[in-house]
py3Dmol code that shows the C-alpha trace and the ligand (Angstrom):
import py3Dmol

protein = """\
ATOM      1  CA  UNK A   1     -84.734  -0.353  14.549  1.00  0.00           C
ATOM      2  CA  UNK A   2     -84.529   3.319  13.913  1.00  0.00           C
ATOM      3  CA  UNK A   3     -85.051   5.107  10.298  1.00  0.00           C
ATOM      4  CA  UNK A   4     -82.124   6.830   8.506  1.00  0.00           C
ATOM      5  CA  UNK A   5     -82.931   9.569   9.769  1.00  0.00           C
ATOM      6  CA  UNK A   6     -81.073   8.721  13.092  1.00  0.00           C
ATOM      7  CA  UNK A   7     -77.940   7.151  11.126  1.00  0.00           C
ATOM      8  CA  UNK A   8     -77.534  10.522   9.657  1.00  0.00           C
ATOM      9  CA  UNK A   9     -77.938  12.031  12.640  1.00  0.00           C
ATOM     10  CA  UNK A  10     -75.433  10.621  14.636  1.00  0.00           C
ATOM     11  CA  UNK A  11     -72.285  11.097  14.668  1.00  0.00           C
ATOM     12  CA  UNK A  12     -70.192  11.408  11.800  1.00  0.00           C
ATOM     13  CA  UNK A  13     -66.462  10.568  12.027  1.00  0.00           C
ATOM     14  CA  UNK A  14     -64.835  13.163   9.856  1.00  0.00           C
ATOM     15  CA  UNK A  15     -61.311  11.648   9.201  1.00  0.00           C
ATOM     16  CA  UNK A  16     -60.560  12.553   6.406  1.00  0.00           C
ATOM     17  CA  UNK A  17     -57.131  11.917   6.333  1.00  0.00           C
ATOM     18  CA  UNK A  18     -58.252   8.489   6.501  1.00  0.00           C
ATOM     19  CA  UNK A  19     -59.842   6.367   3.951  1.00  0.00           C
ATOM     20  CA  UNK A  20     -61.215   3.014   2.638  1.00  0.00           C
ATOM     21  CA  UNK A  21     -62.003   1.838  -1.038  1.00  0.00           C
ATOM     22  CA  UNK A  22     -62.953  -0.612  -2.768  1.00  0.00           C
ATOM     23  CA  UNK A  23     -61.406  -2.309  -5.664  1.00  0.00           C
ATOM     24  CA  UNK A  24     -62.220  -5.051  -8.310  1.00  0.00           C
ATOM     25  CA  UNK A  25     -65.511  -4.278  -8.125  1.00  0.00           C
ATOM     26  CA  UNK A  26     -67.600  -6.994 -10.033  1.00  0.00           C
ATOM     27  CA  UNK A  27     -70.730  -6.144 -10.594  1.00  0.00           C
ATOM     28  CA  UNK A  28     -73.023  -9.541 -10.396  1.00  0.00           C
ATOM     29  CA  UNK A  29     -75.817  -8.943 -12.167  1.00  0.00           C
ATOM     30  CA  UNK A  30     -78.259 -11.431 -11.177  1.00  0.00           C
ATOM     31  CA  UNK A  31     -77.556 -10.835  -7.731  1.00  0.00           C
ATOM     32  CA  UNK A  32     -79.934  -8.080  -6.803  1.00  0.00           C
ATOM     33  CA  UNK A  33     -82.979 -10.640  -6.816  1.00  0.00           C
ATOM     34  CA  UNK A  34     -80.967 -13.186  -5.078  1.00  0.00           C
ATOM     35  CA  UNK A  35     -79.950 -10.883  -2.184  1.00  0.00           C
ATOM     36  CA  UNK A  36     -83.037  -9.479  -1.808  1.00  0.00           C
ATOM     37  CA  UNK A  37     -84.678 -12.884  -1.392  1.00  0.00           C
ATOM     38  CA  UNK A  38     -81.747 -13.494   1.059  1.00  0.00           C
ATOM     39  CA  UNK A  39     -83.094 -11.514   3.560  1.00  0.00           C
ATOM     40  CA  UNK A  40     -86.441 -13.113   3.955  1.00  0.00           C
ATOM     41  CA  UNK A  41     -85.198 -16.591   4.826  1.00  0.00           C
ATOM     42  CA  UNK A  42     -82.920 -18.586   6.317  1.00  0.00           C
ATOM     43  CA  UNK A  43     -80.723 -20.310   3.844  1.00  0.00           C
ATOM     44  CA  UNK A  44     -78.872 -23.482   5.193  1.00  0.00           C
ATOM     45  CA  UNK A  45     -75.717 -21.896   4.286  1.00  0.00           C
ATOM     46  CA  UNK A  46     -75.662 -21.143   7.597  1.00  0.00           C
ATOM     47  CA  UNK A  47     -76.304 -23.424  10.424  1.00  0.00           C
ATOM     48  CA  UNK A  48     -79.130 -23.054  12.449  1.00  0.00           C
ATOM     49  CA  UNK A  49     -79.026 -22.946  16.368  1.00  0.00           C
ATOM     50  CA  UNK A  50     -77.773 -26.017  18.259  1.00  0.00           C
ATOM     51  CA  UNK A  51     -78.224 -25.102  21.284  1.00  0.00           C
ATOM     52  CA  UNK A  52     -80.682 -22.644  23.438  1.00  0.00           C
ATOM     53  CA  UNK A  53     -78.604 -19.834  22.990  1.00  0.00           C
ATOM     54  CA  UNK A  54     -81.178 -16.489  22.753  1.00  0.00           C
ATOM     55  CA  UNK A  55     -79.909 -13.920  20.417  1.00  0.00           C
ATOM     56  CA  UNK A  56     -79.312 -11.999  23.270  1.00  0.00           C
ATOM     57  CA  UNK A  57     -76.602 -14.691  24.782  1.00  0.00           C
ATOM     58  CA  UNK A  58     -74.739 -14.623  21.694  1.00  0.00           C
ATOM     59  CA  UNK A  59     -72.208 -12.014  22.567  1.00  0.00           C
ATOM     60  CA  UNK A  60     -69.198 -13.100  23.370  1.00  0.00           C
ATOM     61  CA  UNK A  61     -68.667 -13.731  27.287  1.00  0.00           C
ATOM     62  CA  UNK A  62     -65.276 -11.655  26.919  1.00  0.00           C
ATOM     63  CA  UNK A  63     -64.071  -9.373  24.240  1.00  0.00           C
ATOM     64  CA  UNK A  64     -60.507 -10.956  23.887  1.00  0.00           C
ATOM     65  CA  UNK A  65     -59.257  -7.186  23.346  1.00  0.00           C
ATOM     66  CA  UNK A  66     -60.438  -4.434  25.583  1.00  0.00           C
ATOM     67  CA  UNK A  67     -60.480  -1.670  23.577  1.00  0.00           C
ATOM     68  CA  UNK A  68     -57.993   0.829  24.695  1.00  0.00           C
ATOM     69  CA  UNK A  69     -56.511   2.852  21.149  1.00  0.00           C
ATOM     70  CA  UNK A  70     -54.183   0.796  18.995  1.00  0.00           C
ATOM     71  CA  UNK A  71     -53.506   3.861  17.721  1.00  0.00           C
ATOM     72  CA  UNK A  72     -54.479   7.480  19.012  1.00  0.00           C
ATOM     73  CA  UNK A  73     -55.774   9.407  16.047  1.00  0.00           C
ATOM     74  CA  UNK A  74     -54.389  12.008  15.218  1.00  0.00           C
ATOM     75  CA  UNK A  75     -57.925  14.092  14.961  1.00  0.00           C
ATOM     76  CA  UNK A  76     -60.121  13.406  18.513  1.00  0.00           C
ATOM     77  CA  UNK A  77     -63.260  11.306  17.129  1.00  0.00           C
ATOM     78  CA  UNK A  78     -66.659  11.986  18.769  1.00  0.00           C
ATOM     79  CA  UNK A  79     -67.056  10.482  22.324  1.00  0.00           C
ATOM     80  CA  UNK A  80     -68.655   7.411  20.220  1.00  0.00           C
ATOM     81  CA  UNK A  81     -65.771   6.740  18.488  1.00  0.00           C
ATOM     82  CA  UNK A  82     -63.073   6.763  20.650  1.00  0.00           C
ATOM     83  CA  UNK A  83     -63.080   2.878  21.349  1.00  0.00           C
ATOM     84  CA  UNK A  84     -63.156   1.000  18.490  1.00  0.00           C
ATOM     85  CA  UNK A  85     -59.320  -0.178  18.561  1.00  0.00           C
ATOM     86  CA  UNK A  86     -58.711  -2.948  20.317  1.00  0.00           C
ATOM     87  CA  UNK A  87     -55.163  -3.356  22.189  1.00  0.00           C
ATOM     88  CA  UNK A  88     -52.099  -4.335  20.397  1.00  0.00           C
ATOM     89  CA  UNK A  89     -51.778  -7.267  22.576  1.00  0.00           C
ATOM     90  CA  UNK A  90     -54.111  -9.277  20.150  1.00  0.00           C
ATOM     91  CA  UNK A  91     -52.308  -8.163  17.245  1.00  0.00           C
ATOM     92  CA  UNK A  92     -50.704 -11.596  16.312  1.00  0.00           C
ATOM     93  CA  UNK A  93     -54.313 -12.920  16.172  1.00  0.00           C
ATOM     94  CA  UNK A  94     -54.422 -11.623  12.925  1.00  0.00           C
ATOM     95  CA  UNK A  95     -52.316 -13.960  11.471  1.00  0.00           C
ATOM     96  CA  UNK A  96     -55.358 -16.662  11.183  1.00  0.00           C
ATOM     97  CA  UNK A  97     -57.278 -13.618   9.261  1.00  0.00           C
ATOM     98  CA  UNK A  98     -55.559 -14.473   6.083  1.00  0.00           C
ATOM     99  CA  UNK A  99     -55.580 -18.281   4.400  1.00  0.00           C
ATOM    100  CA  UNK A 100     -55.431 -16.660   0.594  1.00  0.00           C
ATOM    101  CA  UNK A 101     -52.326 -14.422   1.039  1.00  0.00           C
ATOM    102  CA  UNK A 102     -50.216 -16.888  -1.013  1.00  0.00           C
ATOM    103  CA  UNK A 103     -51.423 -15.827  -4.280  1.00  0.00           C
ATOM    104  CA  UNK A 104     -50.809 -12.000  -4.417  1.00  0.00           C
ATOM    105  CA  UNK A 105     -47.713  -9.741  -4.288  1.00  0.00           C
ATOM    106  CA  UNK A 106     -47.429  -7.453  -0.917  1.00  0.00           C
ATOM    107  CA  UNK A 107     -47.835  -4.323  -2.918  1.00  0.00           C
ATOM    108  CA  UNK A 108     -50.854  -3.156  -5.550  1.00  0.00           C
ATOM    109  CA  UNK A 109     -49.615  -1.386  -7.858  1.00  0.00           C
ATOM    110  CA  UNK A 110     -53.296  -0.696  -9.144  1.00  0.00           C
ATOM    111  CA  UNK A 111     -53.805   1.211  -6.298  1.00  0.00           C
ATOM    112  CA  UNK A 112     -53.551   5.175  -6.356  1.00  0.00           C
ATOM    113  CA  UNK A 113     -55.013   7.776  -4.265  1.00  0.00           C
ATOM    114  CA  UNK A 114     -57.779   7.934  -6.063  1.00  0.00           C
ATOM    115  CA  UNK A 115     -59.108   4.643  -4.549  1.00  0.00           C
ATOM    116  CA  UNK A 116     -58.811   6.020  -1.467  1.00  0.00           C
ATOM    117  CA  UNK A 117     -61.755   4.600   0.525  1.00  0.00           C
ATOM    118  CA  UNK A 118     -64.315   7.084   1.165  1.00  0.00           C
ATOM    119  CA  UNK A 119     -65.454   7.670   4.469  1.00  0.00           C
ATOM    120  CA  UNK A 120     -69.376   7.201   5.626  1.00  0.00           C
ATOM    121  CA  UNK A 121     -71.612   8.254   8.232  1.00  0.00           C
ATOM    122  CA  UNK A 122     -71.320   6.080  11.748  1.00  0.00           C
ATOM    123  CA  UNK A 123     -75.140   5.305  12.543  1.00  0.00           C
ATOM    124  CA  UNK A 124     -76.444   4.817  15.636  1.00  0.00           C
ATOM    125  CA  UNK A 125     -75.920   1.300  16.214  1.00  0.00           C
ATOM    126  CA  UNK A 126     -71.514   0.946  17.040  1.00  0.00           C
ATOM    127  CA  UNK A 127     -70.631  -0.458  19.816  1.00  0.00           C
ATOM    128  CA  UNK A 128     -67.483  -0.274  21.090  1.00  0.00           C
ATOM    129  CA  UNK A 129     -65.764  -3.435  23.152  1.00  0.00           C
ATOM    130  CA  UNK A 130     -66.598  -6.015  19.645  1.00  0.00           C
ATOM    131  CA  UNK A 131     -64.691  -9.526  20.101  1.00  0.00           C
ATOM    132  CA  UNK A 132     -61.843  -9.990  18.258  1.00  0.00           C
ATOM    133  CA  UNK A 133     -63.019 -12.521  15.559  1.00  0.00           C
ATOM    134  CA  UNK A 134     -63.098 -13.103  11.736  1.00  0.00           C
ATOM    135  CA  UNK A 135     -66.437 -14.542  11.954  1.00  0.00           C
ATOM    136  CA  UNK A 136     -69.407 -12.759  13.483  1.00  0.00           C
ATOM    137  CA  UNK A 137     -71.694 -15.546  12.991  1.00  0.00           C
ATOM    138  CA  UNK A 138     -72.817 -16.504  16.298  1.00  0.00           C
ATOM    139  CA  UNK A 139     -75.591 -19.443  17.229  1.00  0.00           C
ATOM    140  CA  UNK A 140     -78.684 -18.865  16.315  1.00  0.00           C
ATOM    141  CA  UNK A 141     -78.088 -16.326  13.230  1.00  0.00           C
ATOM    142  CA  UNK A 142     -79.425 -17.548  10.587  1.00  0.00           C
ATOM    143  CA  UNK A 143     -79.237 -16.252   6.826  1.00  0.00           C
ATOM    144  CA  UNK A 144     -76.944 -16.622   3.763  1.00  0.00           C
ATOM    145  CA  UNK A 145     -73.008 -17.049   4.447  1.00  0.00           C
ATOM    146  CA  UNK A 146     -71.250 -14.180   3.355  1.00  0.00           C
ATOM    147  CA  UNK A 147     -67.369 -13.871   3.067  1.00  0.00           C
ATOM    148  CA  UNK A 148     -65.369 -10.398   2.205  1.00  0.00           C
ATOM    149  CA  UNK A 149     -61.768 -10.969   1.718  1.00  0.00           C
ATOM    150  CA  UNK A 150     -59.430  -8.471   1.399  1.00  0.00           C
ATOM    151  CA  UNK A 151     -56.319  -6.138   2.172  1.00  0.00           C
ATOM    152  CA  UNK A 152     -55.629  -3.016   3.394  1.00  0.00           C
ATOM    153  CA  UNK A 153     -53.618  -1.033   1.474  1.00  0.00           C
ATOM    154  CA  UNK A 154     -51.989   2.328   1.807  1.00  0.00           C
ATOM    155  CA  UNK A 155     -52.822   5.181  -1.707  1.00  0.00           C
ATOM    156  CA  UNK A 156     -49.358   3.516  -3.227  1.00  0.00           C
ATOM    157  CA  UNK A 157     -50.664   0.475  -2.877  1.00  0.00           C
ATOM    158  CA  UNK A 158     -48.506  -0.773   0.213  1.00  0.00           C
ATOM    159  CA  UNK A 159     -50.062  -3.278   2.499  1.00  0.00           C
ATOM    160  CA  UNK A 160     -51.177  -2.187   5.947  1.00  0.00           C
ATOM    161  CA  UNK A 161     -50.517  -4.535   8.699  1.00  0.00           C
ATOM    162  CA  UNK A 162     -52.161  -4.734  11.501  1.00  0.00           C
ATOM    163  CA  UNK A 163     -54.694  -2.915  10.667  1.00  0.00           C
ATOM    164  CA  UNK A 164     -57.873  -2.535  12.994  1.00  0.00           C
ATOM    165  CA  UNK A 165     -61.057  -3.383  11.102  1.00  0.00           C
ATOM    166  CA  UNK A 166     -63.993  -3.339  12.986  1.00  0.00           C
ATOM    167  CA  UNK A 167     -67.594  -4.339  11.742  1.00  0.00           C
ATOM    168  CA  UNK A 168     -70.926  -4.690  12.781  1.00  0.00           C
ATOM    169  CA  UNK A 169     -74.482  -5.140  10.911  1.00  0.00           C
ATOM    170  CA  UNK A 170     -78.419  -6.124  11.259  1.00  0.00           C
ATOM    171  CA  UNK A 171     -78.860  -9.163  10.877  1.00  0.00           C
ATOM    172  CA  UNK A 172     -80.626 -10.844   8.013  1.00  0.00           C
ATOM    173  CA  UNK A 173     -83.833  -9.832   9.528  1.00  0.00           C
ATOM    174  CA  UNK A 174     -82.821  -5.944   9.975  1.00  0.00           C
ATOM    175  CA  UNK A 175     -82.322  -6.033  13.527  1.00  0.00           C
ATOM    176  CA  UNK A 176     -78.989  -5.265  15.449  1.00  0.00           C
ATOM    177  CA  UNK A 177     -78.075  -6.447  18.617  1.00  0.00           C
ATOM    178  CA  UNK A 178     -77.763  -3.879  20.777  1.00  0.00           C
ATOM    179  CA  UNK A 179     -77.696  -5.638  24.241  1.00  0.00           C
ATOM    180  CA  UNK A 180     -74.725  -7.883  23.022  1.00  0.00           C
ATOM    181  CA  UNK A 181     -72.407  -8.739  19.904  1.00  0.00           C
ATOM    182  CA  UNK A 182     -74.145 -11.021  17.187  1.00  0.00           C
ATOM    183  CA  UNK A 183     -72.911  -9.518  14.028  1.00  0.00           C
ATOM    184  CA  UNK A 184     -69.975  -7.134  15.340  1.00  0.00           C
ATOM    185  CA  UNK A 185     -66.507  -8.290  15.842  1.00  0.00           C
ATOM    186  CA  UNK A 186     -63.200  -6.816  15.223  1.00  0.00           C
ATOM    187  CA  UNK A 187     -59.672  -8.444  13.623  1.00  0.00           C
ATOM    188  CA  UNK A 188     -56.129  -7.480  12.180  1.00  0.00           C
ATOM    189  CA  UNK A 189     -55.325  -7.585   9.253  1.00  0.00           C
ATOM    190  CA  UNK A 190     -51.843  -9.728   9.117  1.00  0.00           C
ATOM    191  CA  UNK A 191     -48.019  -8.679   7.320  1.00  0.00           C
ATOM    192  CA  UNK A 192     -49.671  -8.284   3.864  1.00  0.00           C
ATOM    193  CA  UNK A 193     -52.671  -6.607   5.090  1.00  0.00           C
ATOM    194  CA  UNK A 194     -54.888  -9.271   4.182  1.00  0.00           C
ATOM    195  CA  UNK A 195     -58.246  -9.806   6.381  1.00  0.00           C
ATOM    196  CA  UNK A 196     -61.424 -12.033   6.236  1.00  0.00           C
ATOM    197  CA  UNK A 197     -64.616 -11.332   7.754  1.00  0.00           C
ATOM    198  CA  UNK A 198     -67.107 -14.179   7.860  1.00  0.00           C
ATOM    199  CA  UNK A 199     -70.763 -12.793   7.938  1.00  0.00           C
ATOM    200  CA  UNK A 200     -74.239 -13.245   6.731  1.00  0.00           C
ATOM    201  CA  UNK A 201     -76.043 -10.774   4.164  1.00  0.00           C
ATOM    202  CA  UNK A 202     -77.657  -8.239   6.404  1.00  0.00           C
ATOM    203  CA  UNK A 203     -81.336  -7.823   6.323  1.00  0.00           C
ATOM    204  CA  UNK A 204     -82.983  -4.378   5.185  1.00  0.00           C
ATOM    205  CA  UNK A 205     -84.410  -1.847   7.440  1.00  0.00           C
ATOM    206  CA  UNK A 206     -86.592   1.341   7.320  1.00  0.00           C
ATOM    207  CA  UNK A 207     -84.793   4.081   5.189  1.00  0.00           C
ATOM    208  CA  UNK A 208     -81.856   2.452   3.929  1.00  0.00           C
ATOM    209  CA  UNK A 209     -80.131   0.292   1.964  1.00  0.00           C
ATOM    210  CA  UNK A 210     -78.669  -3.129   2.646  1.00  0.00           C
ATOM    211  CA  UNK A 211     -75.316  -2.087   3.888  1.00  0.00           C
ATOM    212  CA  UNK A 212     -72.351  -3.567   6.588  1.00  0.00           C
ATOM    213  CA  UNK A 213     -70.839  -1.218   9.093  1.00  0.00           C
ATOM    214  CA  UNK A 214     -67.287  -0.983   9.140  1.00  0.00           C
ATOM    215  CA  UNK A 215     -64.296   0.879  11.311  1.00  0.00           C
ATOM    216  CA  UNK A 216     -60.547   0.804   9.722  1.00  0.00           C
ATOM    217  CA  UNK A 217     -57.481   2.005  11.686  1.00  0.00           C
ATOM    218  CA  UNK A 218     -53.971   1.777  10.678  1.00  0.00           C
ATOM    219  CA  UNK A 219     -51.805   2.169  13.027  1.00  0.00           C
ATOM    220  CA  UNK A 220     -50.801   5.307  14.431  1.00  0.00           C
ATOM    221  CA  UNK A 221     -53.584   7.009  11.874  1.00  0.00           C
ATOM    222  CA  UNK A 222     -57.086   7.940  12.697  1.00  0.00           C
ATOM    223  CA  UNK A 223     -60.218   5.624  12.129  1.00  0.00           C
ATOM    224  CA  UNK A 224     -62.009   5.672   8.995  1.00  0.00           C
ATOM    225  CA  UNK A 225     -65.423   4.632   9.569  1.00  0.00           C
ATOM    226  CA  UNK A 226     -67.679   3.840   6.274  1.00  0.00           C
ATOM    227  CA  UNK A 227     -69.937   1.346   5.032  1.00  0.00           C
ATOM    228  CA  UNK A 228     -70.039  -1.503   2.763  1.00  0.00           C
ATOM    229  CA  UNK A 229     -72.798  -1.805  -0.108  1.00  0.00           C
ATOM    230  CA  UNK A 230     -74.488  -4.580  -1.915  1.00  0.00           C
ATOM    231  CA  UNK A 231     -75.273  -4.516  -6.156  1.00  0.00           C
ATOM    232  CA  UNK A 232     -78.820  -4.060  -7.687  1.00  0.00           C
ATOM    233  CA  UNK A 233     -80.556  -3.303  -4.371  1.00  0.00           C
ATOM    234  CA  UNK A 234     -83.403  -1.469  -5.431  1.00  0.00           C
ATOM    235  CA  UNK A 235     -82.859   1.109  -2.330  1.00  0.00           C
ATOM    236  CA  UNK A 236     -79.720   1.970  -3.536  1.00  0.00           C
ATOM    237  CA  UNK A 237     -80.869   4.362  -5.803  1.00  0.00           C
ATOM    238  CA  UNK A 238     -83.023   6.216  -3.323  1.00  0.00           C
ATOM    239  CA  UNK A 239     -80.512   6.432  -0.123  1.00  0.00           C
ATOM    240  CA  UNK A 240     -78.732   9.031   0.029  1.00  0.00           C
ATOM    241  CA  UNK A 241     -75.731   7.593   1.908  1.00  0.00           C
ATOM    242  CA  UNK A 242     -74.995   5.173  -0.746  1.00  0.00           C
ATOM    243  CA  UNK A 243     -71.508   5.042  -2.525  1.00  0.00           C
ATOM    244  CA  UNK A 244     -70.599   2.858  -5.482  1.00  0.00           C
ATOM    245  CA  UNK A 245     -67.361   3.460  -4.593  1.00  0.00           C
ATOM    246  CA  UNK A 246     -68.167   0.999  -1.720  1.00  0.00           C
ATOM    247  CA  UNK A 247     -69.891  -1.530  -3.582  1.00  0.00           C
ATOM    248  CA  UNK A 248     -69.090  -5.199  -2.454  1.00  0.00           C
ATOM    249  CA  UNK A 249     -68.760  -7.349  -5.996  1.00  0.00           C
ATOM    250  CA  UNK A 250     -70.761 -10.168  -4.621  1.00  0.00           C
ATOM    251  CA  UNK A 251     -70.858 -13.600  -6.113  1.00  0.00           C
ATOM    252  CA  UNK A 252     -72.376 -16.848  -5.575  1.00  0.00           C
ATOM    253  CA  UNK A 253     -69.956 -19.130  -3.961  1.00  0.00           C
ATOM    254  CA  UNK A 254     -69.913 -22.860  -5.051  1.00  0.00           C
ATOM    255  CA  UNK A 255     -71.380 -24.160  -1.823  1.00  0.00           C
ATOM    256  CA  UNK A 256     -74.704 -21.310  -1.724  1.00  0.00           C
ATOM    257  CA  UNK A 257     -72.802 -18.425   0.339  1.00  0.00           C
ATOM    258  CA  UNK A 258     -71.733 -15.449  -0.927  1.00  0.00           C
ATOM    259  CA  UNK A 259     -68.323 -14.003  -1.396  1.00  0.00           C
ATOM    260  CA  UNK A 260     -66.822 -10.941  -2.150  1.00  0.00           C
ATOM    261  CA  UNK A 261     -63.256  -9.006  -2.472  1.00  0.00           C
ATOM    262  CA  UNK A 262     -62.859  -5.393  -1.133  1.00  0.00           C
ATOM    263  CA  UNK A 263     -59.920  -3.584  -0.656  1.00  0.00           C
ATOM    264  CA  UNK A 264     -59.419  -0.725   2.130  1.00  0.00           C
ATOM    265  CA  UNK A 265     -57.448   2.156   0.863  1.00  0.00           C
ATOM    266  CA  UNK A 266     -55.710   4.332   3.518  1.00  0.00           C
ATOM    267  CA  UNK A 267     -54.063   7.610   2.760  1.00  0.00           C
ATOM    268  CA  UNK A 268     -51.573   6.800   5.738  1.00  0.00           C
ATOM    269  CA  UNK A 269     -48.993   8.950   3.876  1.00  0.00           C
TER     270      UNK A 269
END
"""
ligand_1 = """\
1
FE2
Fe -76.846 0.513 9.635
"""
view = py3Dmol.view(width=600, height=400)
view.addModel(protein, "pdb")
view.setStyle({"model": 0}, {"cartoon": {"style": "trace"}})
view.addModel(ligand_1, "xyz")
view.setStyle({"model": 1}, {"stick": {}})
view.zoomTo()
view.show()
């Protein structure tokens, strides 16, 4: 566990051609207290571990993608960032990202360039070679369920598919794993640009906020890397890498998780 002062330290991806933000933000009010309780316990939201599996044994045996560049951006990354996408060859994977595409029309036209995602600070703590998957919950995590659904969407609102979006996080205690990959895993987004990541509500650490890492890659663009951002944290206030603009709109789910929707917007062009 390392202060902020080594997130902003390391490496920052400077794409700015390339952005994410959010949209619909709805701001839960009585969520702050909630969350914050969150990360002290172990809600049964999410199943405890069923077998002997260490934290350190939950990475995935083999990344189903090895990481060569879905797309080569078009400005070099850092050294750090030059693996995040995955091959193309587990593009049609990211069909089973999206079970609520039904509902919405393939283009926003809410969407203009000024909800272009903004871009945040890497961290120390990306690993490149995540398993493709929607849900990073491995055995043994433990915490409160927490869905973000979404799409990612070009400045004029066009869907972006297959998309590379790549997250990681501490877990609900504030740890990461850094000898495997509990908590990071990477997925398409499918034709409408729809994806689904299936997480728990990270755990707070020295120095910042509660926050989930993210990487987003359109094809043939550069990565945007930012960061994802939780409502009424007290620490919010006093971080300086926090962004409204990449608040998730977390709400209590019937069944005790959480859910929220947040859009990626790319200016692909
Ligand atoms: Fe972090």
């Amino acid at each position: 566990m390392r202060p902020r002062s080594g997130e902003s330290n390391s490496p920052h991806v400077s794409l700015s051609s390339t952005r994410l933000t959010r949209r619909g933000f709805l701001g839960a009010a009585a969520f702050g207290t909630a969350l914050a309780v969150a990360a002290c316990r172990a809600p049964a939201t999410v199943s405890p571990p069923t077998a002997n599996a260490a934290a350190s044994s939950t990475a995935p045996a083999t990344p189903t993608a090895a990481p060569t560049a879905l797309a080569a951006p078009t400005t070099a990354p850092p050294a750090t960032d030059t693996t995040v996408a995955p091959t193309a060859t587990t593009v049609a994977a990211a069909a089973t990202v999206a079970s609520s595409t039904a509902a919405l029309t393939p283009t926003d036209s809410n969407v203009d360039a000024e909800d272009e995602t903004p871009s945040e600070t890497e961290g120390p703590y990306f690993k490149a070679n995540s398993p493709e998957r929607a849900s990073v919950i491995d055995a043994g995590v433990t915490g409160t369920k927490l869905t973000i659904s979404g799409r990612v969407l070009s400045t004029r609102g066009q869907p972006i598919a297959k998309a590379l979006l790549d997250f990681w996080q501490a877990n609900a205690q504030g740890s990461y794993d850094n000898a495997g990959y509990t908590l990071r895993g990477h997925q398409f987004s499918d034709a409408e640009g729809h994806y689904q990541l299936v997480t728990v509500v990270p755990g707070l650490y020295p120095g910042r906020t509660r926050h989930i890492h993210v990487k987003v890659q359109a094809p043939n663009h550069p990565v945007l890397t930012t960061q994802l951002y939780f409502p009424n944290e007290p620490r919010n206030s006093s971080d300086p890498l926090y962004n409204p603009k990449l608040l998730l709109p977390i709400q209590d789910a019937p069944d005790g998780s959480k859910v929220a929707t947040f859009n990626f917007v790319l200016n692909v062009g």
